[in-house]
C-alpha positions in Angstrom: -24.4 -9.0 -8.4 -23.2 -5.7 -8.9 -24.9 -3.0 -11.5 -22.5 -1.4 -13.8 -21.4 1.9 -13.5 -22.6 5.1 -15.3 -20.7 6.5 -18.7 -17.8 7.8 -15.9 -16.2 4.5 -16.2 -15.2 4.8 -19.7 -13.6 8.6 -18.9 -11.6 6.6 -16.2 -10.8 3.6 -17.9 -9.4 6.2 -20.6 -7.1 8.4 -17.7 -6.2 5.6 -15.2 -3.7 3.8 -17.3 -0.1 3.4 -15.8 3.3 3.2 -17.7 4.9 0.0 -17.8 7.9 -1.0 -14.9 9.9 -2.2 -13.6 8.9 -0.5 -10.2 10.6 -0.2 -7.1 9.3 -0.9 -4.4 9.2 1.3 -1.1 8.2 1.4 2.2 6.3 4.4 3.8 5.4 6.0 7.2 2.7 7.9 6.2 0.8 6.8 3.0 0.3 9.6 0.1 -3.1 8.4 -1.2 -4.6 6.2 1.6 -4.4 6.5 5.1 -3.7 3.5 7.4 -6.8 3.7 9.5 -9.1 1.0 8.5 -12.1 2.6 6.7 -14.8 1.9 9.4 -13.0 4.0 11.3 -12.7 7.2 9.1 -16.3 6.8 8.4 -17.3 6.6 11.9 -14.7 9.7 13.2 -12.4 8.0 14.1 -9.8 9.4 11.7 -6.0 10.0 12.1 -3.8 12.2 9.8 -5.2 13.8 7.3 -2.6 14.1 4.2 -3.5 16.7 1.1 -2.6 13.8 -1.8 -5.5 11.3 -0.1 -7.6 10.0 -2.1 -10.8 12.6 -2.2 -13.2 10.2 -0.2 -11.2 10.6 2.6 -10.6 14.7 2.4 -14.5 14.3 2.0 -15.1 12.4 5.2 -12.8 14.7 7.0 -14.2 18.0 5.6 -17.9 16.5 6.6 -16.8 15.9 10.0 -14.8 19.1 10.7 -17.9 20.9 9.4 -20.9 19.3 7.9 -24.1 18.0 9.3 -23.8 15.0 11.8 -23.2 11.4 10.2 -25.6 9.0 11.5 -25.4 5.2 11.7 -27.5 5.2 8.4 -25.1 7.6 6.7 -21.9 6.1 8.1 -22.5 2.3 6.6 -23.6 4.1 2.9 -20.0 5.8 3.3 -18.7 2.5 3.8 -20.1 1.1 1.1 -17.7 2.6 -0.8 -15.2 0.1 0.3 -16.8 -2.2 1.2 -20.0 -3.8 -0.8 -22.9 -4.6 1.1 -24.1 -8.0 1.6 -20.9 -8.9 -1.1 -19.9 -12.5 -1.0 -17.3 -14.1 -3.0 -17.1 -17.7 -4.0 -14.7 -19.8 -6.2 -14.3 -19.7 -9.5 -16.5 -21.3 -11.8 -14.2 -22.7 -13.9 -12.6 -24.3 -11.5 -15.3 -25.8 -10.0 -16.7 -26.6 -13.2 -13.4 -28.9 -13.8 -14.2 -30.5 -10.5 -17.6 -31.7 -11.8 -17.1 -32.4 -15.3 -13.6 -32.3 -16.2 -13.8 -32.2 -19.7 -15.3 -28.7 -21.3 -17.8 -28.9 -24.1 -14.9 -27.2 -26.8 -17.5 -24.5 -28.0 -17.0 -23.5 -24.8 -13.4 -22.3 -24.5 -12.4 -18.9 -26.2 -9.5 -18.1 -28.2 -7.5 -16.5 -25.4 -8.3 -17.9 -22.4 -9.9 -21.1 -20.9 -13.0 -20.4 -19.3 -16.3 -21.6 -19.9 -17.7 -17.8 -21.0 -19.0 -16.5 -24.3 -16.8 -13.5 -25.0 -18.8 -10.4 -25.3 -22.1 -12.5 -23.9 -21.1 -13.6 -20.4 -20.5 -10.6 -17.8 -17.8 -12.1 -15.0 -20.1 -10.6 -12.7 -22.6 -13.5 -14.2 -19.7 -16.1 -13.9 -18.6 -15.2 -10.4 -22.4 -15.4 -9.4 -22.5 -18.8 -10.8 -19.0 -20.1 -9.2 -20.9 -18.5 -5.5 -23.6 -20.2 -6.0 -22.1 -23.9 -7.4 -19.3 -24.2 -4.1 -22.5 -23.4 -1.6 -24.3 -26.6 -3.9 -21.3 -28.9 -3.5 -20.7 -28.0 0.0 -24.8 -28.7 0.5 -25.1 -31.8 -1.3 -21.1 -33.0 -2.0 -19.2 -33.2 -5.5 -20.6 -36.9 -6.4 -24.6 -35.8 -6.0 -25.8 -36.5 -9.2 -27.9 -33.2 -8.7 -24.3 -31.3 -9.1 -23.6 -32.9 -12.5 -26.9 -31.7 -13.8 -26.5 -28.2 -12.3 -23.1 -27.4 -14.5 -24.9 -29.3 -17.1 -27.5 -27.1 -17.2 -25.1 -24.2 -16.1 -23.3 -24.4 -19.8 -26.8 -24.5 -21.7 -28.0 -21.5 -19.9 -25.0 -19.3 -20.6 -24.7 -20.8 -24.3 -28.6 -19.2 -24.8 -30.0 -22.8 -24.6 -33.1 -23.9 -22.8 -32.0 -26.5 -19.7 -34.6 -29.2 -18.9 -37.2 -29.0 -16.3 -35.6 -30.2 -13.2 -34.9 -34.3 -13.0 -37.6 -36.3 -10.3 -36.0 -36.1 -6.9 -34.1 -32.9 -7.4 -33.6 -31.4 -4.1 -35.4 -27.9 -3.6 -32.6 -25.8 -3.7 -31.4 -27.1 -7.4 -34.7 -27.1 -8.7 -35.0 -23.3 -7.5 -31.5 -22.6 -9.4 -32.8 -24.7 -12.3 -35.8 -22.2 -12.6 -33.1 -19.3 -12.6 -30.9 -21.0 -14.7 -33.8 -21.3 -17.5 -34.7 -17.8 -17.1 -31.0 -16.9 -17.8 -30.9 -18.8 -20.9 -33.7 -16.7 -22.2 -31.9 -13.4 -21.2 -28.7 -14.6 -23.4 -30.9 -16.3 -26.0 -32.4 -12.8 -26.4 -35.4 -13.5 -25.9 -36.0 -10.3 -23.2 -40.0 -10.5 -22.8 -39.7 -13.8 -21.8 -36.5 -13.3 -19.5 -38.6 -10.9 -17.7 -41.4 -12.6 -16.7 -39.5 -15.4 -15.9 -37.4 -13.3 -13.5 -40.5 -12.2 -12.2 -42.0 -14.9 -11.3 -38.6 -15.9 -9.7 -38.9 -12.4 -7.9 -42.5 -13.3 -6.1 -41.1 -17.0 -5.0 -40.6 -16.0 -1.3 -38.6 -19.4 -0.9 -36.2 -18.9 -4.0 -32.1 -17.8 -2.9 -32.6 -15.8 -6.1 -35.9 -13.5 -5.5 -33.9 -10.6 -4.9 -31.9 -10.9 -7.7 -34.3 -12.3 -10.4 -36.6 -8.8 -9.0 -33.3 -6.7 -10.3 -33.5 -8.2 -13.6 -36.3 -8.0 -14.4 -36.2 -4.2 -13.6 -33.5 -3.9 -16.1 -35.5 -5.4 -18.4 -38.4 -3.3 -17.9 -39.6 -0.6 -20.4 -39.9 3.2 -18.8 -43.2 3.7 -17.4 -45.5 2.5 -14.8 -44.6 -0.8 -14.0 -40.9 0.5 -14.5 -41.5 3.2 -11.5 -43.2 0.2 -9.7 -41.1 -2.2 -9.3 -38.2 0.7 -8.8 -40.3 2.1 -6.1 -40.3 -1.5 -4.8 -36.8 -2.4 -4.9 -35.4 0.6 -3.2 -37.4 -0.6 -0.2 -35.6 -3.7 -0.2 -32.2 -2.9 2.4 -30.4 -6.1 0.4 -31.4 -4.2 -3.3 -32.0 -0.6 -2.7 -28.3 -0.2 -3.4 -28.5 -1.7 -7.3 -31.7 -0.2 -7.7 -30.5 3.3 -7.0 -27.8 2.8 -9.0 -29.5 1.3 -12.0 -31.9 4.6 -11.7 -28.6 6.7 -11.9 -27.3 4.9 -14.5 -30.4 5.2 -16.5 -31.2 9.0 -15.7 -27.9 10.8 -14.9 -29.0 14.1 -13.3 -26.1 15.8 -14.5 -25.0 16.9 -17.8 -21.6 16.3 -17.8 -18.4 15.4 -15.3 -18.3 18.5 -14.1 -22.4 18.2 -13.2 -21.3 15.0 -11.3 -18.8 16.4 -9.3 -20.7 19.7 -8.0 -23.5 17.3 -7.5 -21.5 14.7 -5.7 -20.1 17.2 -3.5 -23.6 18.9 -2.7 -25.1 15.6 -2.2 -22.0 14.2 0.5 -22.3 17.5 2.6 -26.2 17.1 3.1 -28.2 15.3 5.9 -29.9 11.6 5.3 -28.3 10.6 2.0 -27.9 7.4 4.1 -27.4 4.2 1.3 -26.7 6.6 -1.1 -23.6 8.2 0.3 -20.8 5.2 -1.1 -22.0 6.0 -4.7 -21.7 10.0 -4.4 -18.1 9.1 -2.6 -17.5 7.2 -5.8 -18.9 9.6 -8.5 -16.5 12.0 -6.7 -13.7 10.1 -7.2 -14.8 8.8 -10.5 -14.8 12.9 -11.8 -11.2 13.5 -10.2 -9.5 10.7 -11.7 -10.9 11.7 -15.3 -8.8 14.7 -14.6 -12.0 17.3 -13.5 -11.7 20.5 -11.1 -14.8 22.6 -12.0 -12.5 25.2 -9.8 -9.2 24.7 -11.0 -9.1 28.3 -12.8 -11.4 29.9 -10.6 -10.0 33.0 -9.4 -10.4 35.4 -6.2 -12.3 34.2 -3.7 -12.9 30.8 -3.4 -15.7 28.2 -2.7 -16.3 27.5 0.6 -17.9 24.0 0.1 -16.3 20.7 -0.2 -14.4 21.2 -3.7 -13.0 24.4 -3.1 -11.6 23.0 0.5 -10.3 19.9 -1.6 -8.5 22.2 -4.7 -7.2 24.5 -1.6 -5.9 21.3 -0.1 -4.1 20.2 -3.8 -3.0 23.8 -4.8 -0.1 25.1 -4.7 1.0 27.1 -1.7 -1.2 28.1 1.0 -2.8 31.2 -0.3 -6.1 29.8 -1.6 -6.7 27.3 1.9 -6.0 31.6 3.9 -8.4 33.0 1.5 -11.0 30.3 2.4 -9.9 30.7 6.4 -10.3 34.3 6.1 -13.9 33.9 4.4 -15.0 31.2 6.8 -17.2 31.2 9.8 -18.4 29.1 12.2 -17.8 25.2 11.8 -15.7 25.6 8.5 -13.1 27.0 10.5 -12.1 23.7 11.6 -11.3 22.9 8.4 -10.4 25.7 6.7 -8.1 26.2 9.6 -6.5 22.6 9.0 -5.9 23.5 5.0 -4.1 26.5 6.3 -1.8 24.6 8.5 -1.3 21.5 5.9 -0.2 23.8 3.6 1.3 27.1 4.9 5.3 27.1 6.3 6.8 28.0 9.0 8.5 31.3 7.1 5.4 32.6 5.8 4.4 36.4 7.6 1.0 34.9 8.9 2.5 31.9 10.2 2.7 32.6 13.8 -0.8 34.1 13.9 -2.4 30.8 12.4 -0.6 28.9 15.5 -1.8 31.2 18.0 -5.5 30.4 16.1 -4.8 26.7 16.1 -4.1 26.8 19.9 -7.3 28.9 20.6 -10.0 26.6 18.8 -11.7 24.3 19.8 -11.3 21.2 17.4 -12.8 17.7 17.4 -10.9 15.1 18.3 -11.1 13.6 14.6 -9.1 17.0 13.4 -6.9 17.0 16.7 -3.8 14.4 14.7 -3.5 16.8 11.9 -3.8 20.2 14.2 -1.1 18.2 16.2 1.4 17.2 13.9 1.3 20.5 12.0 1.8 22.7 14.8 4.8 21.2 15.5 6.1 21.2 12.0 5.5 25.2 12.7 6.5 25.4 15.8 10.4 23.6 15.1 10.4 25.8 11.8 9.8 28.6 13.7 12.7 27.8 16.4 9.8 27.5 19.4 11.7 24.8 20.7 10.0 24.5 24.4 6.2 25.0 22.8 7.0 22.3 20.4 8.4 19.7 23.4 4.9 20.7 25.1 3.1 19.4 22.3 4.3 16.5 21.1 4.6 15.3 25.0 0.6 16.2 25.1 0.1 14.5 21.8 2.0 11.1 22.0 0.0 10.8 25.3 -3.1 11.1 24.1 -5.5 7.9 24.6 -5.7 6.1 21.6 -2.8 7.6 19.6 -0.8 4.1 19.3 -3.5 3.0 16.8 -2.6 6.3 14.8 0.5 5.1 13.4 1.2 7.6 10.4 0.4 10.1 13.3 2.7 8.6 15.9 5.7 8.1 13.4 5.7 11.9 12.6 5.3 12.9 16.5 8.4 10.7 17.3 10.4 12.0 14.9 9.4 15.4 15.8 10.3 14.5 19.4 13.8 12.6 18.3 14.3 16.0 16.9 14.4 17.3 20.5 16.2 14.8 22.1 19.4 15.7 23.6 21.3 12.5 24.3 22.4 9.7 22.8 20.1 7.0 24.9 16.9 9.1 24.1 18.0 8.9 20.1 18.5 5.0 20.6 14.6 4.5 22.1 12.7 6.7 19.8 14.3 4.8 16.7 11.4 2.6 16.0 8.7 3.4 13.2 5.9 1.6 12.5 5.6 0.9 8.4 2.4 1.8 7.0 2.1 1.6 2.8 4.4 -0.1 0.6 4.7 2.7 -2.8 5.9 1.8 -6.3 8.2 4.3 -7.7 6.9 6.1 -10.5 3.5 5.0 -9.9 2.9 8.5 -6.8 -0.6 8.3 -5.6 -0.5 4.4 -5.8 0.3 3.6 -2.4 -0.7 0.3 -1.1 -1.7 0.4 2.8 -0.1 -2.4 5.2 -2.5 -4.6 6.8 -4.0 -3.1 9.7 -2.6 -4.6 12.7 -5.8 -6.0 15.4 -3.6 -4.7 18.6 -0.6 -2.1 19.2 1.2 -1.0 16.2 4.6 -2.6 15.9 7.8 -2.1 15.4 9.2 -3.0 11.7 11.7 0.4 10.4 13.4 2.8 11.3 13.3 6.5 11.2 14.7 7.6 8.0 16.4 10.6 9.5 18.1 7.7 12.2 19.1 6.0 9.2 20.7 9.2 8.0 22.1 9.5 11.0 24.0 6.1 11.6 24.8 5.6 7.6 26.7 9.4 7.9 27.1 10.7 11.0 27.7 7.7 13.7 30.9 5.9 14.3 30.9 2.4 14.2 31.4 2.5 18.2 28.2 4.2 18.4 26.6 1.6 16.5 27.6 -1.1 18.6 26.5 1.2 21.8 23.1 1.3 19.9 22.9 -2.5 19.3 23.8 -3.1 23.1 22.0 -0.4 24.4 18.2 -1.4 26.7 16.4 1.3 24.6 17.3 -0.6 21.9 13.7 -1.9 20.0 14.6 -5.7 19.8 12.5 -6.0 16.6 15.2 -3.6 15.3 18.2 -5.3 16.6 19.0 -7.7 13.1 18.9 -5.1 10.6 21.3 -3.1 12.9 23.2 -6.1 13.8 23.8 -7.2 10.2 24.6 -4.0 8.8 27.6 -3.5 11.8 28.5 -7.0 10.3 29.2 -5.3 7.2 30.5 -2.7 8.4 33.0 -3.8 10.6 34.4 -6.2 8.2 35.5 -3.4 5.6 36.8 -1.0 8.2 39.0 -4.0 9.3 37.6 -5.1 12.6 36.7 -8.8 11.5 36.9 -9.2 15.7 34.2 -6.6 16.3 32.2 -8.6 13.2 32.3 -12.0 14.0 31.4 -11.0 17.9 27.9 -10.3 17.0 27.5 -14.2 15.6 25.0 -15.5 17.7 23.2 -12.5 17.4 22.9 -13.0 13.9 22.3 -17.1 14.2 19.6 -16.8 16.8 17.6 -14.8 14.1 18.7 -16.1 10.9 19.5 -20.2 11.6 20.4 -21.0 8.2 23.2 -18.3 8.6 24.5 -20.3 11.5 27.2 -22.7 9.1 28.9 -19.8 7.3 29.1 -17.6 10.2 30.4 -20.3 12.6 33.0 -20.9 10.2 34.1 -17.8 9.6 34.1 -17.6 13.3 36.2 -21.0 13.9 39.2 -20.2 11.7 42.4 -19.7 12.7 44.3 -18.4 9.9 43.7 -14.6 9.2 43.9 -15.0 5.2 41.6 -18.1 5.1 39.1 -16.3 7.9 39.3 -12.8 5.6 38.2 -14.9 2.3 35.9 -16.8 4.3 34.0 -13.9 5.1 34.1 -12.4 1.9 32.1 -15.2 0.3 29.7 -15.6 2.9 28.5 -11.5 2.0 29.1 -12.9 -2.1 26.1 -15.2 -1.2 24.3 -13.1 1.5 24.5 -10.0 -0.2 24.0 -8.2 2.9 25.1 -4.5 2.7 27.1 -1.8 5.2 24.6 0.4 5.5 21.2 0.5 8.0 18.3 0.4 5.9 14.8 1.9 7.0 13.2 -1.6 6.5 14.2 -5.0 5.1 11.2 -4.5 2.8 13.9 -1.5 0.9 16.2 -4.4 0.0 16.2 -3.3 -3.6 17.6 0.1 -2.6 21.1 -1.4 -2.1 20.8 -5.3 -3.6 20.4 -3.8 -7.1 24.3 -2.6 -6.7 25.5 -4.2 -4.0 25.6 -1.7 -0.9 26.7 1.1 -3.6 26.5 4.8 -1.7 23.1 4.5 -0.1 20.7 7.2 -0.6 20.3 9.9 2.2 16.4 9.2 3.0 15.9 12.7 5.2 13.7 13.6 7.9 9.8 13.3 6.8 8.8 16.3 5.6 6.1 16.5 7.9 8.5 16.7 11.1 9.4 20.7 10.5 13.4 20.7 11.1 16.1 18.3 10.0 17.8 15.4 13.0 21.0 16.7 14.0 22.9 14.1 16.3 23.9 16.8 19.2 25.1 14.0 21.3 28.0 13.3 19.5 31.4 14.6 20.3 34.0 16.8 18.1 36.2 13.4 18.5 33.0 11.1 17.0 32.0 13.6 14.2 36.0 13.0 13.1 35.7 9.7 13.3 32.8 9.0 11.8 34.2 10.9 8.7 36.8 9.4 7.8 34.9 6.1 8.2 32.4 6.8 5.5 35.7 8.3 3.7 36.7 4.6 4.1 33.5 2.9 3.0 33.7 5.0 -0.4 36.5 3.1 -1.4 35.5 0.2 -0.2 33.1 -0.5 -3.5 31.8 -4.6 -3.7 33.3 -5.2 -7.1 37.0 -4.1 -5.6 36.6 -5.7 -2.3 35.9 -9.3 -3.8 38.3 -9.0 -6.0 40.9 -8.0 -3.7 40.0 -11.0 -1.5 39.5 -13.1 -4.4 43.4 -12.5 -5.5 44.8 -12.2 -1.9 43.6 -15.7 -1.2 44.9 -17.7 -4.3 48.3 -16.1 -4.0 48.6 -16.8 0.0 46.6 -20.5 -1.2 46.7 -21.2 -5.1 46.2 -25.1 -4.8 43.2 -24.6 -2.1 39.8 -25.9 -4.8 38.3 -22.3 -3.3 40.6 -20.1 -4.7 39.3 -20.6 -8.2 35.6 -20.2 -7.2 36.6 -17.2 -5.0 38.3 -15.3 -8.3 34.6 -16.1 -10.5 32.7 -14.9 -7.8 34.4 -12.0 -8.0 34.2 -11.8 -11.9 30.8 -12.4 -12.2 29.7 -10.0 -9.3 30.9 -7.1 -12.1 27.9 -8.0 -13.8 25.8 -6.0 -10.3 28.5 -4.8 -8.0 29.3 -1.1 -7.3 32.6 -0.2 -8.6 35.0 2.4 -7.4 38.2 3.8 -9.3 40.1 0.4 -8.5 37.6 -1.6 -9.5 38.1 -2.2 -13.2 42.0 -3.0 -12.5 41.3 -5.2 -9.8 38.6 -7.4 -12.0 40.7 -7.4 -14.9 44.0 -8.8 -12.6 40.8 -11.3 -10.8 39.7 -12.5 -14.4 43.3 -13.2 -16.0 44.6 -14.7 -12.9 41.6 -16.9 -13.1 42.3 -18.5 -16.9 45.5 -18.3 -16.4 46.1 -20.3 -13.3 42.9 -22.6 -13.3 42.0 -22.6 -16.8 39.8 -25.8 -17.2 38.2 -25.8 -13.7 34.0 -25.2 -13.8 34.9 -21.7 -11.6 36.6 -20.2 -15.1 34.5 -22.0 -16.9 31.4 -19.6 -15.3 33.1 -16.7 -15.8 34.3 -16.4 -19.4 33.2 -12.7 -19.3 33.8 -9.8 -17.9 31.7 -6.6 -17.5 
């Protein structure tokens, strides 16, 4: 059971709201508030790329690394306690289970708004999830039909109505007759009657064999009036490792040594940089993060020079410009150079007067291997913004061979495309095309990045590089594309995307051949694909094989253009391949991708393709199929479902400038010539 937070709660609750979507969804090499390293491993040192928009835990446990005291074992699992709870279990709820036993609720029981078995305003869910915990370890015990079940929810529902359960039945078995003396001291606590409650919790907390002491000995501290017992049992509890937690907490809660936010965060920040705060280190991580949410930055307005400490490391990291991170560089010494020195990098560019002096630092010093990602990455950024093209090779080559790196994967996807920057032909473009993703993001909600599973082994394969995608979707002629999808460098899990979009794509450019060759590529990873494309493949007559296709990409919606990941679907579905967005290099690579490899010839080509593809709009290509087919086939049953399709895709479809002639020569044609078949019928409108 967890203690509830101090008054910073409220202040969040107040700042943390989020306007209503819909929100797009998208997918990200490099989280912006949370990095993809599993949070046992930034605790422990083990950290990768360290991004100014993290979340301030994070920047904490970097800056305390890079220059604080030493994190022991005892400090490293308080940090993680942030995360994750201590000792936390979850169980099902106990609602549900409460059906299982007695399906029919006692109606005083059920709100207004909800049906649950808890008193609004008297119930905490904390309470009810410790119930639900502790009723499925019962039933998995003692099984659903024990009678000893039916008389634990029985007694369940008087407790959290404020009424006094029975003693425990003859026969009960221990462990229900221990929950039955909990249960009873619970229905005292929300009958109000608190001097009873306590000593009932106490004299749970001194019964060595009950599953509740520890619990019932929190309670009862609650419930305790300031002064020597109080400080007793406090002093008590904090020796506990399964309670210390809660009862430090409840001590906090009870005597804030701060005045106001502001307090709290120069406290937090003092407290997280010193030695031994062991336990206690999760809650000052949180109070930290609690402050910055509610909108504090006790140095915000602070002017000249600036603190050296955690915060003024943290507002150097979130400011604007690097001038604040050089002013704490210049005022550093010792350790806090690592970090300072890190801020300066993060934040400075490659134009910048004192640029090439910070590099020529960077190379000199020593750092730890927890900073070495981020002094990586950026002095490559610097070093291609700078035009140091040879010094830049050096060091990603050094970097991406480091041991361990593959488990960095917001790290590695920025050092490969730094090094794709480099490459110089077209087979090293094709292997270093792969990125790994590692947050999904919801437009419009920045900062609330959602990290990907972390993966148990070697990251995989699952996007491409959005500068690649750039790349191909611009700059690459469809020959190059189908070298690409042939080619051994090629990353097989990126094969399908590739191979689907060159479907696409060679279908409006005219080269149904070239299309329907890639076939049983496509089958062998889609199956259900397999009927459509086969018979698009199979027919003979040009006309029929043309429509054919068309309606096979009316009910696939797939699109012409590569997309960095099939989790972007929405950035083309919502118009139906539309002009795709140009994605750009990450900014955290230092030059944009320029295809050198290609050939004056390829650069033409590849022009006047995409000159072709932006007049080759959905809504005007259906149509035009649609209407091609019924005049070459007006008594074929497809030709009237072909001309609706093509009607109702207006409602979604990208349009060009022939588009609204088109539909309106699709939808007449349609009433006209099949006027009472269910096609027209589905299309009576137009948009």
């Amino acid at each position: 059971m967890r203690a509830l937070r101090p008054a910073l709660v409220a202040a969040l609750v107040a700042v943390s709201a989020q306007p209503c979507g819909p929100f797009l969804t998208r997918t990200m090499l490099v989280p912006s508030s949370s990095p993809d390293g599993a949070p046992s491993d930034w605790v422990a040192g083990r950290m990768g790329l360290v991004v100014p928009s993290y979340a301030s835990p994070y920047l904490a446990l970097a800056f305390r690394w890079w220059s604080g005291p030493v994190m022991d074992a005892e400090d490293q699992a308080g940090a993680l306690s942030f995360w994750e709870e201590p000792g936390s279990e979850s169980g099902e709820s106990y609602d549900i289970l409460r059906d299982k036993v007695l399906p029919t609720p006692p109606p005083e029981l059920l709100t207004s708004d909800a049906r649950n078995y808890q008193l609004r305003d008297k119930v905490s869910g904390e309470a009810m999830a410790y119930a639900g915990l502790v009723l499925g370890k019962r039933i998995k015990a003692f099984g659903l039909s024990h009678p000893g079940i039916k008389a634990w929810v029985v007694a369940q529902d008087l407790a959290f109505r404020g009424q006094l359960p029975a003693e425990p039945e003859a026969g009960l078995p221990e462990p229900l007759k221990k929950d039955r003396a909990y249960q009873r001291a619970a229905s005292l606590y929300y009958a109000a009657q608190l001097p009873e409650a306590r000593q009932a919790f106490l004299a749970i907390g001194r019964d060595e064999a009950s599953p509740h002491q520890g619990l019932a000995r929190y309670l009862a501290l609650r419930m305790a009036e300031p002064g020597e017992a109080f400080d007793r049992e406090m002093a008590s509890l904090q020796q506990d490792p399964r309670w210390r937690l809660e009862a430090y907490r409840l001590q906090e809660r009870l005597s804030p040594p701060w005045a106001d936010l502001s307090g709290c965060q120069r406290l937090s920040a003092q407290r997280i940089m010193s030695p031994g705060r062991g336990f206690r280190l999760g809650e000052d991580l949180r109070n930290l993060t609690f402050t910055y949410r509610a909108g504090v930055d006790v140095l915000q307005k602070a002017e000249g020079l600036q603190d050296l400490g955690l915060l003024g490391w943290i507002q150097a990291l979130r400011a604007e410009g690097p001038e604040r991170a050089i002013a704490g560089f210049d005022a550093c010494q010792g350790r806090a150079a690592t970090p300072w020195l890190a801020a300066v990098l993060m934040r400075i560019d490659a134009r910048h007067p004192r640029c090439g002096e910070f590099l020529e630092k960077a190379r000199l010093l020593k750092v730890p291997s927890s900073a070495y990602p981020t002094f990586a990455v950026h002095r490559v950024r610097l070093l291609l913004g700078q035009g140091r093209i040879q010094a830049a090779e050096a060091l990603v080559e050094e970097a991406l061979a480091r041991p361990g790196l593959e488990r960095l994967v917001s790290t590695r996807n920025v050092l490969l495309g730094q090094r794709m920057t480099l490459c110089r032909d077209f087979g090293a473009f094709v292997g270093l095309l792969g990125r790994t993703v590692t947050a999904t993001e919801d437009e419009g909600m920045e900062g609330a990045s959602s990290p990907v599973d972390p993966r148990a082994g070697l990251a995989g394969i699952d996007a491409f590089d959005p500068a690649a995608v750039d790349a191909f979707n611009f700059g690459l002629p469809l020959a190059l594309w189908q070298s690409a999808l042939n080619h051994p460098a090629m990353a097989r899990e990126l094969r399908p995307a590739l191979a689907q979009a060159l479907f696409v794509r060679s279908v409006l450019l005219g080269q149904e051949g070239a299309a329907l060759a890639l076939t049983d590529e496509l089958v062998r990873v889609e199956p259900k694909d397999a009927q459509g494309l086969q018979a698009c493949r199979g027919e003979q007559d040009v006309r029929r094989r043309r429509f054919l296709i068309s309606q096979f990409l009316w009910e696939r919606q797939w699109v012409p253009f590569l997309k960095q990941s099939t989790r972007d679907d929405y950035e083309y579905r919502t118009t139906w391949w539309g002009t795709p967005p140009r994605l750009g290099a990450n900014g955290l690579v230092g030059r944009p991708f320029e295809p050198g490899f290609l050939s004056p010839e390829q650069r033409r080509q590849a022009l006047q393709e995409t000159q072709v593809l932006a007049h080759q709009a959905p809504l005007s290509y259906f149509c035009r199929e649609a209407l091609a087919f019924a005049e070459a086939f007006p008594k074929d049953p497809q030709a009237a479902e072909g001309l609706s399709r093509a009607v109702r895709a207006s409602r979604a479809a990208y349009r060009d400038e022939a588009s609204q002639a088109l539909l309106l020569k699709a939808f007449r044609t349609l009433h006209r010539v099949y006027p009472d078949s269910e096609a027209a019928r589905r299309a009576k409108v137009y948009h």
